[in-house]
C-alpha positions as semicolon CSV with decimal commas, in nm:
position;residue;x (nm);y (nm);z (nm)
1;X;-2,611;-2,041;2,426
2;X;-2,615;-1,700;2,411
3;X;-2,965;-1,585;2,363
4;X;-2,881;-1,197;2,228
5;X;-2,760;-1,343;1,947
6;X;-2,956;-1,301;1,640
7;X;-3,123;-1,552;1,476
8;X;-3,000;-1,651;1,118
9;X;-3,268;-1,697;0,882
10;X;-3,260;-2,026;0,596
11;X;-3,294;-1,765;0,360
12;X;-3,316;-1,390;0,330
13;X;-3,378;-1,123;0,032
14;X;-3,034;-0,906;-0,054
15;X;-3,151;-0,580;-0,087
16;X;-3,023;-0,191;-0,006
17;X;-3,120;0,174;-0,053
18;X;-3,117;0,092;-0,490
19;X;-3,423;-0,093;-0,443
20;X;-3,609;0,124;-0,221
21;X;-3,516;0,406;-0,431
22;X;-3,657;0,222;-0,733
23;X;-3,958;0,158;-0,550
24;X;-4,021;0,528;-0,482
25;X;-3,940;0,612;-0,842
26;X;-4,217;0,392;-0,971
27;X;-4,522;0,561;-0,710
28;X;-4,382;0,922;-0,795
29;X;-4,446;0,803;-1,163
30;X;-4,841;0,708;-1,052
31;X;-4,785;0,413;-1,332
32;X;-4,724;0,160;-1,035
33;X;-4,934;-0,187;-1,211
34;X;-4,898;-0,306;-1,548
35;X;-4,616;-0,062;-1,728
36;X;-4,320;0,051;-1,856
37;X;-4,131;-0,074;-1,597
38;X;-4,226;-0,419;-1,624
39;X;-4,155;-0,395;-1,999
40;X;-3,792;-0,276;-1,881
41;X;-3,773;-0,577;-1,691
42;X;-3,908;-0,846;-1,965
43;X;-3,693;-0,710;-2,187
44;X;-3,326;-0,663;-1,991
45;X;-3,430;-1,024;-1,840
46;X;-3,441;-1,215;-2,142
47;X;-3,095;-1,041;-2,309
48;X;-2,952;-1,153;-1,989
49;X;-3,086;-1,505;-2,062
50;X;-3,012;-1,507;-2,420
51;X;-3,361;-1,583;-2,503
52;X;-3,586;-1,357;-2,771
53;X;-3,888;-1,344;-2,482
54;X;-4,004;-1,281;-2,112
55;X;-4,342;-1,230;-2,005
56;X;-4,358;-1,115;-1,665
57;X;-4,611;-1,253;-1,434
58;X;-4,688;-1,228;-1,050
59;X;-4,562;-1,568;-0,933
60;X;-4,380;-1,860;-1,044
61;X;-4,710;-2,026;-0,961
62;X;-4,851;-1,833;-1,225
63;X;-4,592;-1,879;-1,475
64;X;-4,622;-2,223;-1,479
65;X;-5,018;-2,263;-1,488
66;X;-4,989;-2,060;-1,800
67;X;-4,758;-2,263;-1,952
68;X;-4,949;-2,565;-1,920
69;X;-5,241;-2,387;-2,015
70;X;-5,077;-2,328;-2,338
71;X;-5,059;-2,685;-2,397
72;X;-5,421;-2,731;-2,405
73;X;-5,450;-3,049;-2,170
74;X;-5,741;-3,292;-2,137
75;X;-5,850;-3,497;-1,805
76;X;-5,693;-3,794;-1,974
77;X;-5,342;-3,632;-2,031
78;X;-5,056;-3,680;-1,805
79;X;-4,808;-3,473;-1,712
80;X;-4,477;-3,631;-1,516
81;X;-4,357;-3,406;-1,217
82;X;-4,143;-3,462;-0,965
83;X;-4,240;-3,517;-0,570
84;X;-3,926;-3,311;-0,414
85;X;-4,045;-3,017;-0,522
86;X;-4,257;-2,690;-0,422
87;X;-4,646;-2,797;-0,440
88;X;-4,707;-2,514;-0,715
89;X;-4,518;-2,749;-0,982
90;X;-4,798;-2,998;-0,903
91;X;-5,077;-2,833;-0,825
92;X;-5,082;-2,652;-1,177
93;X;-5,166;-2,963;-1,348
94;X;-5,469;-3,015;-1,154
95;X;-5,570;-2,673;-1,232
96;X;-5,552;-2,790;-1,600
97;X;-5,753;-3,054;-1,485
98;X;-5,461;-3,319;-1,595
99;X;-5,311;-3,608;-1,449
100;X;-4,963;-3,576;-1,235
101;X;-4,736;-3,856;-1,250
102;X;-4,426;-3,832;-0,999
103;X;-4,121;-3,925;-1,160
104;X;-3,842;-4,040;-0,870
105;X;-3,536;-3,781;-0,814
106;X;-3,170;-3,893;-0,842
107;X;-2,979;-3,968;-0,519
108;X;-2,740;-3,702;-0,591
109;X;-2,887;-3,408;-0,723
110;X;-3,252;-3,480;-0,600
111;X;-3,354;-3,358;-0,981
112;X;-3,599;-3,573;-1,177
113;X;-3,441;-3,889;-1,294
114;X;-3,422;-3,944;-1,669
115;X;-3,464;-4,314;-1,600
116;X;-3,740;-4,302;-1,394
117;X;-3,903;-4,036;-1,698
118;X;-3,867;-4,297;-1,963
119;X;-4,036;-4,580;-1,705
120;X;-4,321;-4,357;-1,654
121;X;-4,419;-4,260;-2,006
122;X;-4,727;-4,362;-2,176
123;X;-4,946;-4,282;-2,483
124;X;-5,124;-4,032;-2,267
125;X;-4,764;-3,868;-2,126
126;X;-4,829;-3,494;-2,278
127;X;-4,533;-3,252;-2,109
128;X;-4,224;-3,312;-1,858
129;X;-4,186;-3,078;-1,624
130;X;-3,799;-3,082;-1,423
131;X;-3,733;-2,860;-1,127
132;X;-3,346;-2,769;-1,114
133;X;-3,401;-2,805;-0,791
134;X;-3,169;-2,585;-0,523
135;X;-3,026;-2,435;-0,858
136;X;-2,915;-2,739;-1,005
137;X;-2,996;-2,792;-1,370
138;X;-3,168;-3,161;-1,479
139;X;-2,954;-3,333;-1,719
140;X;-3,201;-3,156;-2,000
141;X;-3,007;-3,351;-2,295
142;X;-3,121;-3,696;-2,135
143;X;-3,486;-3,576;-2,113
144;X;-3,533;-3,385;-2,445
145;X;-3,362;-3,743;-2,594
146;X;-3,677;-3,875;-2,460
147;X;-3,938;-3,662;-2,483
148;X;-3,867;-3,449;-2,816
149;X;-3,911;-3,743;-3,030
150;X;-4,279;-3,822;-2,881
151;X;-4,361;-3,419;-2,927
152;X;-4,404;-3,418;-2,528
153;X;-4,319;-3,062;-2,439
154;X;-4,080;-2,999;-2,183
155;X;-4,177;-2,724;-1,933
156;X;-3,852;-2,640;-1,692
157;X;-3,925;-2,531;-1,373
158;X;-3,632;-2,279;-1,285
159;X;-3,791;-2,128;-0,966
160;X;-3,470;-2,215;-0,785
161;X;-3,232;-2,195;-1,117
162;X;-3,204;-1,797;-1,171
163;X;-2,776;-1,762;-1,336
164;X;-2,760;-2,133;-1,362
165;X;-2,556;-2,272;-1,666
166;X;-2,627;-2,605;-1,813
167;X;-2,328;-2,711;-2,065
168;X;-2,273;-2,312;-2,076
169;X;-2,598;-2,175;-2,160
170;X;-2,828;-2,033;-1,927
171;X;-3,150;-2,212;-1,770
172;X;-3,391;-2,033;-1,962
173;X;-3,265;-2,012;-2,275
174;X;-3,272;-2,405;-2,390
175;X;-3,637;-2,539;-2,368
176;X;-3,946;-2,436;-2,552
177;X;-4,034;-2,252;-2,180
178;X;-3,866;-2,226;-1,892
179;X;-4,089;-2,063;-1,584
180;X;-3,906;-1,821;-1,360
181;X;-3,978;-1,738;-0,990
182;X;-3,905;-1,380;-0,800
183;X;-4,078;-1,478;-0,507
184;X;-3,870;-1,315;-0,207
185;X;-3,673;-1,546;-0,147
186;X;-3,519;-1,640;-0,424
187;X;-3,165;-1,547;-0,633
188;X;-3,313;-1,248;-0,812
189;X;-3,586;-1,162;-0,547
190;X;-3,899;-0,920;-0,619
191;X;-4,065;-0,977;-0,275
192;X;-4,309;-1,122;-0,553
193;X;-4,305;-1,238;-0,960
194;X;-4,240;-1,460;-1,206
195;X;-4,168;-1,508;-1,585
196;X;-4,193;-1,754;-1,860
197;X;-3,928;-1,771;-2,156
198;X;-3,943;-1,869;-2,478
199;X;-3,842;-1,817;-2,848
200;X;-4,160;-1,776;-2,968
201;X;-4,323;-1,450;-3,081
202;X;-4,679;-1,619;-3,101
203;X;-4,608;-1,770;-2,738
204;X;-4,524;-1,446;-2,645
205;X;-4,849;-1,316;-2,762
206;X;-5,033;-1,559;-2,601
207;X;-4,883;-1,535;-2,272
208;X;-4,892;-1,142;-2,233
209;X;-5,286;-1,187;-2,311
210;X;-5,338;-1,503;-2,101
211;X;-5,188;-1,293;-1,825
212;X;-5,390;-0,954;-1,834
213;X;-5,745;-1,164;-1,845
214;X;-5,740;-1,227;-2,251
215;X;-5,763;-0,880;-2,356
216;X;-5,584;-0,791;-2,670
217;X;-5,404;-0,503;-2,532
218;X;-5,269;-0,385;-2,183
219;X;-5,354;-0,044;-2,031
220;X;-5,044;0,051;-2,077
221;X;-4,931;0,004;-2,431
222;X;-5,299;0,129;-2,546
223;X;-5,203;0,498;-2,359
224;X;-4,898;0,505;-2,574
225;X;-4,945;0,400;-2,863
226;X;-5,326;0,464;-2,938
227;X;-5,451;0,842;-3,056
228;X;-5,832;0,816;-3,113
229;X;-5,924;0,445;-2,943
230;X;-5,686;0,399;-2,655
231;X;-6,014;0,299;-2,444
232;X;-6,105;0,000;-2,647
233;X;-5,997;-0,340;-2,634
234;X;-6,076;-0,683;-2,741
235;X;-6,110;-1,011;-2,487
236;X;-6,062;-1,317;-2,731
237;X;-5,991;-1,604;-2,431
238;X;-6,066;-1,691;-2,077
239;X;-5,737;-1,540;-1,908
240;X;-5,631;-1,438;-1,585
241;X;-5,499;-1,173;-1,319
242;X;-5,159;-1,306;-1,360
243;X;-4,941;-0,955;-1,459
244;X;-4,603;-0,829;-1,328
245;X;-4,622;-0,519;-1,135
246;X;-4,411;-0,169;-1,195
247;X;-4,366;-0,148;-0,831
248;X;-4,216;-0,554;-0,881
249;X;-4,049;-0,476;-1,186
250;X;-3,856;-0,180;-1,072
251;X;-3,691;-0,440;-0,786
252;X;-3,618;-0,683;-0,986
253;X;-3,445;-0,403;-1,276
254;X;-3,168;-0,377;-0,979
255;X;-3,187;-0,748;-0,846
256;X;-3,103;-0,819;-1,208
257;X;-2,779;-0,599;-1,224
258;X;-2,683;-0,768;-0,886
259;X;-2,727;-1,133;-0,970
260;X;-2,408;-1,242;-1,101
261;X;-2,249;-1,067;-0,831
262;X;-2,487;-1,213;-0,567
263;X;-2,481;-1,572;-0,719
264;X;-2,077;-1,560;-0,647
265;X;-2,167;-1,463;-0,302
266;X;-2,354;-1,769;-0,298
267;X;-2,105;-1,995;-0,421
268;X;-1,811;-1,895;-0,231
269;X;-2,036;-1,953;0,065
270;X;-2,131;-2,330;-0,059
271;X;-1,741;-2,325;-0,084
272;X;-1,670;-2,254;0,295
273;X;-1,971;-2,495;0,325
274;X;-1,793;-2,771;0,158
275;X;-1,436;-2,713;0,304
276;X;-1,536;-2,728;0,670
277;X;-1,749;-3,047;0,643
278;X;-1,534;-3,230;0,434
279;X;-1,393;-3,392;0,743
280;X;-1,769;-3,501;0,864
281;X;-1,816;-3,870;0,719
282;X;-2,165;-3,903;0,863
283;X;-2,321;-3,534;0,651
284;X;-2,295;-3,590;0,274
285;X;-2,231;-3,220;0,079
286;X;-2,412;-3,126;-0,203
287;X;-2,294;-3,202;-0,547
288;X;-2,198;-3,033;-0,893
289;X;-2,166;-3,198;-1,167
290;X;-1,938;-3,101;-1,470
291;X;-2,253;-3,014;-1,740
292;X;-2,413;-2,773;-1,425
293;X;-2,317;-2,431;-1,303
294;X;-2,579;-2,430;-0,981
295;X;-2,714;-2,073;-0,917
296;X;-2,684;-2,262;-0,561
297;X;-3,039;-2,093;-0,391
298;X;-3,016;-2,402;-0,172
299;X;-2,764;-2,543;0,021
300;X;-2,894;-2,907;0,142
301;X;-2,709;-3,127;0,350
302;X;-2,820;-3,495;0,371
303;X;-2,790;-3,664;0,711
304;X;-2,725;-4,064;0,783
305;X;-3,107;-4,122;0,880
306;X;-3,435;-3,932;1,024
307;X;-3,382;-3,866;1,375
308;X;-3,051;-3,760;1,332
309;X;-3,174;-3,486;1,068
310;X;-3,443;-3,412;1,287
311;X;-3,190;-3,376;1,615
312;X;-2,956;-3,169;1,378
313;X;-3,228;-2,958;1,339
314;X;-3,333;-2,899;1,726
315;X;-2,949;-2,839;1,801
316;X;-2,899;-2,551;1,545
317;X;-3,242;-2,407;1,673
318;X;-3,135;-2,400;1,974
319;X;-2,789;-2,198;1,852
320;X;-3,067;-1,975;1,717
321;X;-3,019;-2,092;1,340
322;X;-3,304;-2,154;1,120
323;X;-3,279;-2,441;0,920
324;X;-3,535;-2,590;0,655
325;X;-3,662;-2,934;0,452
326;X;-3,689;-2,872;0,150
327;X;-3,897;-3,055;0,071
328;X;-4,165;-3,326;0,247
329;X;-4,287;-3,518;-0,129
330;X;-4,553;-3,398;-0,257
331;X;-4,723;-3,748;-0,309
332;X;-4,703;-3,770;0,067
333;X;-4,951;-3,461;0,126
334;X;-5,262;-3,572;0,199
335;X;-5,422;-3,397;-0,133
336;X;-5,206;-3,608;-0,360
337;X;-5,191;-3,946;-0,107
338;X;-5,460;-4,127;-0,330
339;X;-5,210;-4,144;-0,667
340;X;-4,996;-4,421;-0,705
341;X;-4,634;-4,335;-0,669
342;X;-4,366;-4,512;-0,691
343;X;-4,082;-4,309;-0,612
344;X;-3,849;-4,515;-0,312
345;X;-3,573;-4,272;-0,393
346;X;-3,771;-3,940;-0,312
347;X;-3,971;-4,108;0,013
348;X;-3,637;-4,220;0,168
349;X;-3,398;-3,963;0,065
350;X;-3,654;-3,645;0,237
351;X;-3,620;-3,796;0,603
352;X;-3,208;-3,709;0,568
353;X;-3,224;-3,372;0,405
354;X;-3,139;-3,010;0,556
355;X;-3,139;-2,669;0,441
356;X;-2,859;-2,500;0,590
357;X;-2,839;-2,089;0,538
358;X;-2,750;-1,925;0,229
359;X;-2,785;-1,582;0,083
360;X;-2,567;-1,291;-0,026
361;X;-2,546;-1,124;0,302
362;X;-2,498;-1,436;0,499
363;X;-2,144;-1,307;0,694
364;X;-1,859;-1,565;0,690
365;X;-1,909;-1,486;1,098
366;X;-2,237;-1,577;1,062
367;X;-2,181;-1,877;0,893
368;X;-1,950;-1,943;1,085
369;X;-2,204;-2,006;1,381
370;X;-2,361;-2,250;1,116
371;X;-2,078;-2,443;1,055
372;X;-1,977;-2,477;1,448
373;X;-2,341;-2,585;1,539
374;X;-2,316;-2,803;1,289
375;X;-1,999;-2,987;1,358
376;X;-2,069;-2,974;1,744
377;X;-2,370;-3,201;1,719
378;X;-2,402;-3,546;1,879
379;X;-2,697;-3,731;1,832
C-alpha cells in the first residue's frame, strides 16, 4: 500500500474561509464570551428546529447535566440510559447523584429498546433518557406511551441527531428537552457547544441562569439593557460555568446555514455506502426505518463476529483509513462494572460494530478507498 497516501479520518469538521471569517468578526468586536452572538445563535437554532427555545451551552455534556438538574433528582431516583452510548449520557446522572439503569438497544438501530424501557421501570424510575444514536431517532411515540402516563420525563439525547426527522418533525422539537451537541465532530460542528430545547419560557429561564453560575442576569444583556445598575446582579442558585461562547456561536451561525446542505452530503454518501456492499452477505448495512429521517453522523457497519471486526479494522489501517467503535458499553467500563445490567443485546452486538468514514468533504475518491479496503478483506 501506498504509504503517501493520506490518511482518511472517521470523522472530520466541514469548514471554509465563512467560518474563519466569522471567527475574526467576533475578536474585532472584543465581545468574544457570553454575547450577542450566542443570542444570534439560540435564537436562528431553535426557528430552525421549530421549537420556542435554545439555551446555548459549552458541551453536550453540559446540556444534559442541566437538564437533569432541572429535574431535581434524589440518590434513590433512577434514571434508565442506554449502554451504547457516549459516557457523558451516563455519567450526568451520577453527577445528580442518581441511579443509572441501562436499558438494552435494538438489534437494528442500536437505539434504546422500548421493550426493554417498560421491563426496567419501577416506582423509583424518574426520567428516560434515548440517544438517537448515529442520527437515528428512538421510536419516541413507543417511549412517551410509556413514560408520559407515569410523569417520567423524557430527556432526548440528540448529540448525534442534528436535521434528523422523526414522523416529519425535527429531533428537538417533540420532547419536553432535547440536549444538543456541537462538539467538533459532529453535523453542525462548533469545535465546541451544546444546547438544550424546550417550549418552556420558565425552563428557559432556568437554564440560561443554571448556565452562567445562577446569576439573574448575563454580562451581556445587563450592558444593554441597564442605564444606572448594569453592574449589579442577583445569584439565586448553585449554577455553573456552562455558557456558549461568541467566538462558538459565530461558527455554528454558518454551520447552521450549511446543515441541510451538509446532511445531504452525508446521505448520498451512506447511499454509495449501501450500494457497493449490498453484494457483501457477511457486513450487515445500517438501517432506516420509515418514521426516521437519520441526520446519518455515523455510518456503522456490523460484522459476523469479533475478530473479524477487529481484522477489518487492522486491514483498513493498514490502507491508511481510520475507522472507529462506537461504542464499547458503558456498563462494561470499569466505573460502571459494579451495576447490574442486563443488556445481552448491547454486550454482543459491540464486538461486530464499525465506524466507517463519513463527513461532508469525504470525496467519492476517497471513499472510494473505503469501500475497496473494505470489500478486499479476508479474514
Amino acid at each position: 500500500m501506498d504509504t503517501e497516501l493520506p490518511v482518511i479520518p472517521v470523522l472530520k469538521p466541514s469548514y471554509d474561509d465563512q467560518e474563519i471569517a466569522a471567527v475574526a468578526e467576533v475578536i474585532r468586536s472584543g465581545w468574544v464570551g457570553l454575547g450577542p452572538k450566542t443570542q444570534e445563535f439560540e435564537e436562528k437554532f431553535a426557528s430552525y428546529i421549530g421549537c420556542d427555545f435554545a439555551v446555548g451551552t459549552n458541551s453536550g455534556t453540559a446540556a444534559l447535566h442541566l437538564a437533569l438538574l432541572s429535574l431535581q433528582l434524589n440518590p434513590e431516583d433512577e434514571v434508565i440510559v442506554p449502554p451504547i452510548t457516549f459516557v457523558s449520557t451516563v455519567h450526568v446522572v451520577r453527577y445528580c447523584q442518581a441511579k443509572p439503569v441501562f436499558g438494552d438497544v435494538c438489534p437494528d438501530t442500536l437505539n434504546i429498546d422500548p421493550a426493554d424501557i417498560e421491563r426496567k421501570l419501577t416506582p423509583r424510575t424518574r426520567a428516560v433518557m434515548c440517544v438517537h444514536y448515529g442520527g437515528h431517532p428512538c421510536d419516541l411515540d413507543a417511549i412517551l406511551e410509556l413514560t408520559e402516563p407515569r410523569g417520567i420525563q423524557v430527556i432526548e439525547d440528540a448529540a448525534h441527531a442534528c436535521g434528523a426527522l422523526y414522523k416529519g418533525r425535527k429531533i428537538g422539537s417533540i420532547s419536553e428537552l432535547t440536549c444538543f451537541s456541537f462538539h467538533a465532530v459532529k453535523n453542525l460542528a462548533m469545535g465546541e457547544g451544546g444546547a438544550i430545547t424546550m417550549n418552556s419560557d420558565w425552563s428557559a429561564r432556568f437554564f440560561r441562569e443554571m448556565r452562567w453560575l445562577g446569576i439573574t442576569k448575563d454580562t451581556y444583556s445587563r450592558t444593554v439593557t441597564e442605564k444606572v445598575y448594569a453592574w449589579r446582579y442577583w445569584v439565586d442558585k448553585l449554577g455553573y460555568k456552562y455558557h456558549l461562547s461568541d467566538l462558538a456561536a459565530a461558527i455554528g451561525i454558518i454551520q447552521l446555514q450549511k446543515l441541510e446542505a451538509n446532511n445531504a452530503k452525508r446521505r448520498a454518501l451512506v447511499e454509495r455506502y449501501n450500494q457497493a456492499f449490498a453484494q457483501c452477505d457477511y457486513l450487515e448495512t445500517p438501517v432506516e426505518h420509515d418514521y426516521a429521517k437519520s441526520s446519518w453522523h455515523l455510518y456503522v457497519i456490523k460484522l459476523p463476529h469479533l475478530r473479524w471486526r477487529d481484522g477489518l479494522i487492522k486491514h483498513l489501517k493498514e490502507h491508511r483509513i481510520s475507522p472507529g467503535v462506537h461504542y464499547y458499553p458503558i456498563n462494561l467500563h470499569p466505573y460502571y462494572s459494579n451495576i447490574k445490567a442486563e443488556v445481552p443485546v448491547a454486550n454482543a452486538v459491540w464486538k461486530r460494530i464499525l465506524t466507517l468514514p463519513l463527513y461532508p468533504d469525504l470525496t467519492y475518491e476517497e471513499q472510494d478507498r473505503v469501500i475497496d479496503a473494505v470489500i478486499s478483506f479476508k479474514l
